[in-house]
N, CA, C and O atoms as a printed pandas DataFrame, in Angstrom:
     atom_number atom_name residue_name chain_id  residue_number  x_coord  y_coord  z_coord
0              1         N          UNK        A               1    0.841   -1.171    0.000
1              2        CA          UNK        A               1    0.000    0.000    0.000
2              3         C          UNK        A               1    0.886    1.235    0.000
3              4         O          UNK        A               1    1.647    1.467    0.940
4              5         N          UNK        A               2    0.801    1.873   -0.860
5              6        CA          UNK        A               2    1.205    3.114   -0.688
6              7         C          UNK        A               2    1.127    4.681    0.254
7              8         O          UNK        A               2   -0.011    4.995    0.602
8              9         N          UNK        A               3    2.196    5.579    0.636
9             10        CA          UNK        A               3    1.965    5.977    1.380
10            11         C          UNK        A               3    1.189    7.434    1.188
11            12         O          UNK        A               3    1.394    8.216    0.260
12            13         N          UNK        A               4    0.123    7.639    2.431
13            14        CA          UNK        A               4   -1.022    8.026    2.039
14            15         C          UNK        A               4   -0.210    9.683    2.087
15            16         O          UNK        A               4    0.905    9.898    2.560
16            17         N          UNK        A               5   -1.251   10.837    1.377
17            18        CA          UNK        A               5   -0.706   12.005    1.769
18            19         C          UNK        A               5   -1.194   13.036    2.383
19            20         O          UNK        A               5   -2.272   12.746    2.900
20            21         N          UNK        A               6   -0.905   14.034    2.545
21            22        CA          UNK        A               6   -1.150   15.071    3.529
22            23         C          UNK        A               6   -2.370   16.322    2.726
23            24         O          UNK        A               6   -2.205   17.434    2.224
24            25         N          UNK        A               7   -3.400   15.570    2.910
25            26        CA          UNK        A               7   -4.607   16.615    2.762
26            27         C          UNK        A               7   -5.291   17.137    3.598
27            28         O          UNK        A               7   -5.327   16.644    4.726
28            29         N          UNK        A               8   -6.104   18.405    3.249
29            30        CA          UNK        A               8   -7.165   18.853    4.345
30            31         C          UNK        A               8   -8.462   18.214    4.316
31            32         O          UNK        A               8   -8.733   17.345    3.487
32            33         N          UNK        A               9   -9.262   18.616    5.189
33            34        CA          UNK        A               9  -10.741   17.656    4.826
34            35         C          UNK        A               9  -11.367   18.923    3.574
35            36         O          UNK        A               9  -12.509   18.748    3.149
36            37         N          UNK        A              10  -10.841   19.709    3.243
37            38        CA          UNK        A              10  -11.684   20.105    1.737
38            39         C          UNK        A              10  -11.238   19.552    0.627
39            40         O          UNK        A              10  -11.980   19.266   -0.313
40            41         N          UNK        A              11  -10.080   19.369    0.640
41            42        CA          UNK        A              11   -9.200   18.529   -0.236
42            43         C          UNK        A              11  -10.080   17.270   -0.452
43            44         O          UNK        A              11  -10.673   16.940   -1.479
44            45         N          UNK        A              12  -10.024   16.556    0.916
45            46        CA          UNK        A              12  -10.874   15.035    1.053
46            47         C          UNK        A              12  -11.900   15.039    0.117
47            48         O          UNK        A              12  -11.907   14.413   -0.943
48            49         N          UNK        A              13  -13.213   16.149    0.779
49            50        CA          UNK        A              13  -14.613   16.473    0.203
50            51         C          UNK        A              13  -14.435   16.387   -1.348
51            52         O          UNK        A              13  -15.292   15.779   -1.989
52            53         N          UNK        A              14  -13.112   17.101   -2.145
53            54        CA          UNK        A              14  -13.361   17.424   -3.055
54            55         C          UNK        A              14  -13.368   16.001   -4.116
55            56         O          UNK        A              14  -14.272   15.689   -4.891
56            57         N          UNK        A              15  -11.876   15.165   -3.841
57            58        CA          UNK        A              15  -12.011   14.051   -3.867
58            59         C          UNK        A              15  -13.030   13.150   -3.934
59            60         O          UNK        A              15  -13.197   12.514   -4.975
60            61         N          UNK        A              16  -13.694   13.002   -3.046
61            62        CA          UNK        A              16  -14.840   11.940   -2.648
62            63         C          UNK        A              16  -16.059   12.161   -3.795
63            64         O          UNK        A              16  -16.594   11.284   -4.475
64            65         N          UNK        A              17  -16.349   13.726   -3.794
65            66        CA          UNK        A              17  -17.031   14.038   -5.188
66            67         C          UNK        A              17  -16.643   13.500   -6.203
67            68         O          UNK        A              17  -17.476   12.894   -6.877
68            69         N          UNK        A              18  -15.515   13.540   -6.554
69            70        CA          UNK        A              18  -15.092   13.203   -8.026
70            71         C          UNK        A              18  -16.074   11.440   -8.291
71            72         O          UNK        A              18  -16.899   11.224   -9.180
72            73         N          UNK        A              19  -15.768   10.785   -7.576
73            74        CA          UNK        A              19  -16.167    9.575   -7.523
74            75         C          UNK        A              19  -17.848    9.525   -6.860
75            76         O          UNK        A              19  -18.322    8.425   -6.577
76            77         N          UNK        A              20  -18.399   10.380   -6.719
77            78        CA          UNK        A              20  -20.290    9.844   -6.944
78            79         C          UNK        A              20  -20.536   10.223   -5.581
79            80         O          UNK        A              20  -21.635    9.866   -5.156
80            81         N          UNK        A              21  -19.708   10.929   -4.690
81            82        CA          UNK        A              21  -20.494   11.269   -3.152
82            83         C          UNK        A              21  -20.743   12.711   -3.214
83            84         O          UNK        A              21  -20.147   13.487   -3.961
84            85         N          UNK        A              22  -21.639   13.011   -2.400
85            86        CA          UNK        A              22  -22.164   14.300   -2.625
86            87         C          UNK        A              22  -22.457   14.675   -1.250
87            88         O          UNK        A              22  -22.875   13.792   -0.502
88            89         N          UNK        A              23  -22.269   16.067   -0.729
89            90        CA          UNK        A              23  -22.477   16.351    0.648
90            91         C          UNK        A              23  -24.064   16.802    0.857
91            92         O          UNK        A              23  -24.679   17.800    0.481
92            93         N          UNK        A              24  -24.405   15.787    1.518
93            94        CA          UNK        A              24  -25.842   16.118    2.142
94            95         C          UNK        A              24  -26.254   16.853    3.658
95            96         O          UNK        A              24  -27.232   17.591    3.544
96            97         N          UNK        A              25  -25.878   16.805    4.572
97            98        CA          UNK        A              25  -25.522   17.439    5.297
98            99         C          UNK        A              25  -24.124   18.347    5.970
99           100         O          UNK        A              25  -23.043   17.946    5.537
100          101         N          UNK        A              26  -24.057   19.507    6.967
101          102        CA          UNK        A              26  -22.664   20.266    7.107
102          103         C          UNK        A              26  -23.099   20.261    8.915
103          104         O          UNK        A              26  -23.641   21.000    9.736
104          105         N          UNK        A              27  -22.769   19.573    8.877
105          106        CA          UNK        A              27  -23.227   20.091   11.106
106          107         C          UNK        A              27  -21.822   20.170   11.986
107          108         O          UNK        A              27  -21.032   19.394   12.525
108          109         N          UNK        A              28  -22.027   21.749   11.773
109          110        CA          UNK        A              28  -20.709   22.720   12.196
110          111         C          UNK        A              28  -19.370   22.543   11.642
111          112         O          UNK        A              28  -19.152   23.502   10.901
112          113         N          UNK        A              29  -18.379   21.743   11.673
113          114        CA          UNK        A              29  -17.477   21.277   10.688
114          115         C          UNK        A              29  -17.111   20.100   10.319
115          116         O          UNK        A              29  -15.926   19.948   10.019
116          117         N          UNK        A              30  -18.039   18.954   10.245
117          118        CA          UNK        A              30  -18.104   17.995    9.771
118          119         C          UNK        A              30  -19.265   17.952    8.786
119          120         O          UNK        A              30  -20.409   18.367    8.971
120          121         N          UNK        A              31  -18.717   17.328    7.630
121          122        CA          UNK        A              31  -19.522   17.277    6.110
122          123         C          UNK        A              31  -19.584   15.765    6.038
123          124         O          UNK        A              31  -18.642   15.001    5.829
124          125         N          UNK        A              32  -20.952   15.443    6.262
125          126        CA          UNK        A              32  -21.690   14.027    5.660
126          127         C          UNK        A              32  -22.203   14.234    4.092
127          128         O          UNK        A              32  -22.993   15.027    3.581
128          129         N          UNK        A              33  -21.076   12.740    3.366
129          130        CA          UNK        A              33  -21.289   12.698    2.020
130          131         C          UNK        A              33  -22.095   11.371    2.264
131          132         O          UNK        A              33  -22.025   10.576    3.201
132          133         N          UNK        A              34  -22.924   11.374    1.073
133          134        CA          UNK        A              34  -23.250   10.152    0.496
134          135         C          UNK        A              34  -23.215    9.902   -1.030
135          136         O          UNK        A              34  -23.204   10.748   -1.924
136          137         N          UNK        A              35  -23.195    8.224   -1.155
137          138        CA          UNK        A              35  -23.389    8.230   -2.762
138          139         C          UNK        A              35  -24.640    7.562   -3.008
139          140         O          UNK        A              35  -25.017    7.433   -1.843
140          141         N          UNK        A              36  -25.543    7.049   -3.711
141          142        CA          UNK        A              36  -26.634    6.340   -3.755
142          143         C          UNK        A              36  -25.799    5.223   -3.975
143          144         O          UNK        A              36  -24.590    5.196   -4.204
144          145         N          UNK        A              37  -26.657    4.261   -3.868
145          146        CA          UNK        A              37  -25.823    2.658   -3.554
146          147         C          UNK        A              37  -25.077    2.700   -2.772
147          148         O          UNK        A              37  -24.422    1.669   -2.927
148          149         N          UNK        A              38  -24.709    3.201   -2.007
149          150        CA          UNK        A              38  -23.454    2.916   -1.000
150          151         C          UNK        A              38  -24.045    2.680   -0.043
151          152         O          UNK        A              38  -25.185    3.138    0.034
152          153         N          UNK        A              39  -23.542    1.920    1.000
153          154        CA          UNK        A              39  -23.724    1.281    1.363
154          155         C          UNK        A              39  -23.204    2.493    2.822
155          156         O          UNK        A              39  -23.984    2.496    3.775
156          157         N          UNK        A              40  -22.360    3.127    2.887
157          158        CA          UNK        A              40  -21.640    4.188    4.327
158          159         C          UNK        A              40  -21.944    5.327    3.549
159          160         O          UNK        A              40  -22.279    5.587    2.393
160          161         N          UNK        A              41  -21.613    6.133    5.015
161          162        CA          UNK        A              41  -21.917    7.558    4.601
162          163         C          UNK        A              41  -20.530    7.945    5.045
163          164         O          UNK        A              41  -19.981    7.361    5.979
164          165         N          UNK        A              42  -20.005    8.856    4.427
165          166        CA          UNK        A              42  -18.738    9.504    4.441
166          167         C          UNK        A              42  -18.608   10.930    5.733
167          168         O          UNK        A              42  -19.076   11.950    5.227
168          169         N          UNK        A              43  -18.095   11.178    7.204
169          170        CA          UNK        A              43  -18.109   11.986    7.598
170          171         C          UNK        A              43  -16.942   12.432    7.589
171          172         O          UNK        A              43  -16.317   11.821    8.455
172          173         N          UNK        A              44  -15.973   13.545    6.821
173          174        CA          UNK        A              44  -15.265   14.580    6.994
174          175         C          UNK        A              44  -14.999   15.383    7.896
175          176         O          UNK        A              44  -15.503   16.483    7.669
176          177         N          UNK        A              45  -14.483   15.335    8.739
177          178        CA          UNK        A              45  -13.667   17.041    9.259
178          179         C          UNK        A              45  -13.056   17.624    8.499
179          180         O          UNK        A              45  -11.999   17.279    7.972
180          181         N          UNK        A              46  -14.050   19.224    8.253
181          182        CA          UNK        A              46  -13.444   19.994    7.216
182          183         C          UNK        A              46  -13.017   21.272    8.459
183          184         O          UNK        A              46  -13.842   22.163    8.661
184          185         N          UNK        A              47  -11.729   21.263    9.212
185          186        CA          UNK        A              47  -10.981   22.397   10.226
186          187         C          UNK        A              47   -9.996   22.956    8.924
187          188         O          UNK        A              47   -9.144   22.411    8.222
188          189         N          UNK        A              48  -10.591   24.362    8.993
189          190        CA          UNK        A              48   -9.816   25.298    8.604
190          191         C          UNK        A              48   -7.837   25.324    8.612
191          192         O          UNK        A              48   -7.321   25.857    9.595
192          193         N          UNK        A              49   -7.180   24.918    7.840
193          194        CA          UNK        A              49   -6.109   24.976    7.994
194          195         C          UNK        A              49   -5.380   24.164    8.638
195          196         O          UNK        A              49   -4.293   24.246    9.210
196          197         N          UNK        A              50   -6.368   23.116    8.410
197          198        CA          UNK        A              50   -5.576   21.927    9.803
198          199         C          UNK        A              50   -6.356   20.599    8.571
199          200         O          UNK        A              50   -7.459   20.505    8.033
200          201         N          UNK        A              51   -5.298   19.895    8.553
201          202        CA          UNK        A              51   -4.704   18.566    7.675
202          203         C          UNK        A              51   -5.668   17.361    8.519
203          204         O          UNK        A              51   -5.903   17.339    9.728
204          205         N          UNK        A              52   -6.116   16.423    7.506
205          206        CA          UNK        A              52   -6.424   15.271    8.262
206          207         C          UNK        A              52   -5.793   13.987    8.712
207          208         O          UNK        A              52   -5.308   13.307    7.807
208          209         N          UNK        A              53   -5.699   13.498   10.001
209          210        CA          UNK        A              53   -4.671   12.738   10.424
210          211         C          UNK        A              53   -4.658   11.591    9.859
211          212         O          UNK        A              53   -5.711   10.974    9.702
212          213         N          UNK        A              54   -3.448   11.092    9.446
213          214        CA          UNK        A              54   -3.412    9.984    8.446
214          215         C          UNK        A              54   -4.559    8.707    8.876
215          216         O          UNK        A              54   -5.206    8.401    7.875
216          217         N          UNK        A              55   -4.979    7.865   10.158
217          218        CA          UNK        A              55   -5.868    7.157   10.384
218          219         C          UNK        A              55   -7.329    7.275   10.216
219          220         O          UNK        A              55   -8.151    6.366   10.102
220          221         N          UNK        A              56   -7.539    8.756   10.221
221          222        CA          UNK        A              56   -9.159    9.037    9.886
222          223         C          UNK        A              56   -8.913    9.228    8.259
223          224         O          UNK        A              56   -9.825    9.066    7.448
224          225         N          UNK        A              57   -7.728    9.547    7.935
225          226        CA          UNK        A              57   -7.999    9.527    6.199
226          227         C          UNK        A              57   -7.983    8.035    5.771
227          228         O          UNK        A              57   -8.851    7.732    4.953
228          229         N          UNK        A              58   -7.055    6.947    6.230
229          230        CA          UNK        A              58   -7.589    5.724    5.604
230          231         C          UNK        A              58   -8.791    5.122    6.205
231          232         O          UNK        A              58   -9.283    4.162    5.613
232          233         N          UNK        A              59   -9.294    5.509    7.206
233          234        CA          UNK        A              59  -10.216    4.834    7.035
234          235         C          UNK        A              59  -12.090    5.650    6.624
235          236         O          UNK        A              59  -13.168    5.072    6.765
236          237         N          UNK        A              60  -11.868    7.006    6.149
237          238        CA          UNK        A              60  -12.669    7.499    4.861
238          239         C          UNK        A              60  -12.373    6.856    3.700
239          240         O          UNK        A              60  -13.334    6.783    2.934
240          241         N          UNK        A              61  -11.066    6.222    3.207
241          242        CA          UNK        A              61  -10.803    6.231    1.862
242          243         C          UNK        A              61  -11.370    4.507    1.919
243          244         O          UNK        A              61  -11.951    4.227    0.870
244          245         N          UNK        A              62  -11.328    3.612    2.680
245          246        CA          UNK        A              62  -11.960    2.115    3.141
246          247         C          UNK        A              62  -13.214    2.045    3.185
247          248         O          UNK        A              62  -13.753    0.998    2.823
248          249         N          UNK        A              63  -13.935    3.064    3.606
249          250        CA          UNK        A              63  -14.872    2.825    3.821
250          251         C          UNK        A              63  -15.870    4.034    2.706
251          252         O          UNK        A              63  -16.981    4.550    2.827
252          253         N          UNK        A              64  -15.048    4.088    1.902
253          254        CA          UNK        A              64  -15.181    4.793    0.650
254          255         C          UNK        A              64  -15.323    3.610   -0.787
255          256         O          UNK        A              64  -15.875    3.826   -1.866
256          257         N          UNK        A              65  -14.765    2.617   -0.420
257          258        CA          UNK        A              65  -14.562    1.575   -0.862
258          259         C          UNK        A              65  -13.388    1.832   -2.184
259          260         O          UNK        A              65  -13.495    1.305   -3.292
260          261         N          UNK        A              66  -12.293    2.746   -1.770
261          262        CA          UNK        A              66  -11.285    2.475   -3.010
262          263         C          UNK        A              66  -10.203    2.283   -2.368
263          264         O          UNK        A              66  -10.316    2.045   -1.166
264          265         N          UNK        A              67   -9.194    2.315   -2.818
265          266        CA          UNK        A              67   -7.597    2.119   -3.325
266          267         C          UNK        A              67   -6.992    3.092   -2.533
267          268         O          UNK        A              67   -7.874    3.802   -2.049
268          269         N          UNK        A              68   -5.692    3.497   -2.128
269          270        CA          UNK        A              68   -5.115    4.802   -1.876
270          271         C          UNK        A              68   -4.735    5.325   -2.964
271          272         O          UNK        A              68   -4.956    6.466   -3.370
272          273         N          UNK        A              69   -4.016    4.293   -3.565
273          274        CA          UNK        A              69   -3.800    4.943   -5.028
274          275         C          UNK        A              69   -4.524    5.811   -5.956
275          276         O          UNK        A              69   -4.256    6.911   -6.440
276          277         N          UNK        A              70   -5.975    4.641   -6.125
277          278        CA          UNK        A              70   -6.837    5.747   -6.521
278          279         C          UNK        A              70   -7.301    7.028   -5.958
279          280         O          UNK        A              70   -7.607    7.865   -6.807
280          281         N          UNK        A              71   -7.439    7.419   -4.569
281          282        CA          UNK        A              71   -7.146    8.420   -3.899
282          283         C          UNK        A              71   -6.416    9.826   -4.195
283          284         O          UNK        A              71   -6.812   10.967   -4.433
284          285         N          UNK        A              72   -4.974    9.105   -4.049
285          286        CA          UNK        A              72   -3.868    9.822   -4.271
286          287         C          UNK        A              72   -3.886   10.468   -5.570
287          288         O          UNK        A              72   -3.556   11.652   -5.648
288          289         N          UNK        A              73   -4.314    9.669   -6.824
289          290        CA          UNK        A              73   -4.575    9.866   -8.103
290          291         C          UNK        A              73   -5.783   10.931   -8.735
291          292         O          UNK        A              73   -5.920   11.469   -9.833
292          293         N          UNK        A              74   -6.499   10.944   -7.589
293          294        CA          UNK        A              74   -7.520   12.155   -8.032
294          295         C          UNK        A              74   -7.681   13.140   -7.449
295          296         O          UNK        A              74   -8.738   13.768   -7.517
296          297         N          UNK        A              75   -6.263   13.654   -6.452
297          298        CA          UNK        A              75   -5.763   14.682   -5.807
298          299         C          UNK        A              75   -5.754   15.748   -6.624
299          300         O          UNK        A              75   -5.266   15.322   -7.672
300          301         N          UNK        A              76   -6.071   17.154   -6.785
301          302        CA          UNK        A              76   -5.724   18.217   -7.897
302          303         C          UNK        A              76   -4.389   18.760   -7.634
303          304         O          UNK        A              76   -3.911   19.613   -8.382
């Protein structure tokens, strides 16, 4: 597995869009995505200027159901 990298949770959000999730709710600074068919709902911490810690990012990107790679790969 490759090693994961250093994003913010808007970064994350933006990501997760690319691939079919969409933010349905914002309650204070956490952003709940969903995709239809999916099976989880995606919760984000989107903190201003502050990076998400590598364990809550793999396990959004798991329970996102992809790859890191693919991840990493649809970084802008």
């Amino acid at each position: 597995m490759s090693d994961l990298p250093v994003v913010t949770g808007e970064q994350a959000v933006s990501v997760f869009c690319k691939f079919g999730f969409s933010v349905v709710r914002i309650k204070g600074s956490h952003h709940t995505m969903k995709k239809p068919g999916h099976r989880y709902n995606l919760v984000v911490p989107v903190h201003k200027g502050k990076n998400l810690k590598k364990g809550t990012l793999r396990g959004l990107i798991a329970a996102a159901g992809m790859s890191v790679e693919t991840f990493v790969a649809a970084i802008d």
